[in-house]
C-alpha positions as CSV (number, residue, x, y, z in Angstrom):
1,X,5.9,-36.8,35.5
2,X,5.1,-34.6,32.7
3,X,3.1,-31.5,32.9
4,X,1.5,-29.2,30.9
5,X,-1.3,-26.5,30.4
6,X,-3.3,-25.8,27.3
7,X,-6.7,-24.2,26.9
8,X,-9.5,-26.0,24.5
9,X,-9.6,-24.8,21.2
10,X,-11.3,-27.5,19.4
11,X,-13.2,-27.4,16.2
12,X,-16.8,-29.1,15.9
13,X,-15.4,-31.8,13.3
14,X,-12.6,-32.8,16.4
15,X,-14.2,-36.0,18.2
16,X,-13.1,-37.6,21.3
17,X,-12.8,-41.0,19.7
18,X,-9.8,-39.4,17.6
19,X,-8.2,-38.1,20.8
20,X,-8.2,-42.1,22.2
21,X,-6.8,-43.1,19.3
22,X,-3.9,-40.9,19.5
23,X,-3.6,-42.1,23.1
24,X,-3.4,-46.0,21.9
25,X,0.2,-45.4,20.7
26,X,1.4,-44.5,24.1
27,X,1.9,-46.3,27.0
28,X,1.8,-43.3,29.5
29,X,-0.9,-42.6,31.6
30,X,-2.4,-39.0,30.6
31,X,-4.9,-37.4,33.2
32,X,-6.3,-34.0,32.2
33,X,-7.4,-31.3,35.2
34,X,-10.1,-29.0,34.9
35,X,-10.4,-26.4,37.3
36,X,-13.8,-25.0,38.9
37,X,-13.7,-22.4,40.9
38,X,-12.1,-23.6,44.4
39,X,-12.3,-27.3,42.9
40,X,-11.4,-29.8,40.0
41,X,-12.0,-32.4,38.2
42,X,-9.7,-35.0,36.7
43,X,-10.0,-38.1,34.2
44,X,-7.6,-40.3,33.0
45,X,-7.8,-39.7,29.3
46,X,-7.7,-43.3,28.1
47,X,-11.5,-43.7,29.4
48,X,-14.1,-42.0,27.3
49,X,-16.5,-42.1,29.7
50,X,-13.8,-39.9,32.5
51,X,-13.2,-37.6,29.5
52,X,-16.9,-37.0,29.1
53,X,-17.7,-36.3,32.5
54,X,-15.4,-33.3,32.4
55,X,-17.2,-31.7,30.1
56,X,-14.6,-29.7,28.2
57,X,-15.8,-26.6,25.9
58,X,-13.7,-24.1,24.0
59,X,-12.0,-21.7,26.7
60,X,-11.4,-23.5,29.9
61,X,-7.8,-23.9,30.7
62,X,-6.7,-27.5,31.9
63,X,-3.8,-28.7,33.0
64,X,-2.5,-31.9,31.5
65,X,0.0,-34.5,33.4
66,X,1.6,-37.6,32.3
67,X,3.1,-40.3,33.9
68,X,5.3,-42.9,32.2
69,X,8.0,-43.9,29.6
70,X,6.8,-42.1,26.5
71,X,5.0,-39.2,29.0
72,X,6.4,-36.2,26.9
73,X,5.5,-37.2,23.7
74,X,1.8,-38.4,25.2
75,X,1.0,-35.0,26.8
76,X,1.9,-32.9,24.0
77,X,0.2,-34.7,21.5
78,X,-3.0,-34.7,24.0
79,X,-1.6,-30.7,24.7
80,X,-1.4,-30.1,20.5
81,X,-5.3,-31.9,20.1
82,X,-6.4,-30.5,22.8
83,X,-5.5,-26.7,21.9
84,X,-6.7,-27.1,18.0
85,X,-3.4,-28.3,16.8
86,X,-2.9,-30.7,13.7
């Protein structure tokens, strides 16, 4: 398992539809934690719908975790999108 923290840093012309499309090359599965307060929530990033429901904004710190064969490259590509990165 691969993991990683980043902090949102996203311009307003990022979507999430590019971030799934990044994730359709890999085969790893990529969940994203994001803390609040004493709890969390987590989505596995490959469902829009779980990556919407955490609401992400410019700021919060997550921590991103990948498990798989290509899980390295897959969470820093989500860790380099994620934090405003080309």
């Amino acid at each position: 398992m691969k993991v990683t923290k980043a902090i949102i840093n996203l311009s307003e012309d990022r979507t999430i539809l590019e971030l799934s499309q990044i994730l359709a090359q890999f085969s790893s599965v990529v969940i994203v934690k994001k803390y609040e307060g004493a709890f969390y929530k987590e989505a596995n990033l490959k469902s829009i719908l779980g990556l919407i429901s955490l609401r992400l904004k410019n700021g919060d710190q997550i921590t991103i975790e990948g498990t798989g064969e290509d899980e390295e490259q897959a969470v820093q590509a989500v860790a380099t999108f994620l934090s405003g990165g080309a």
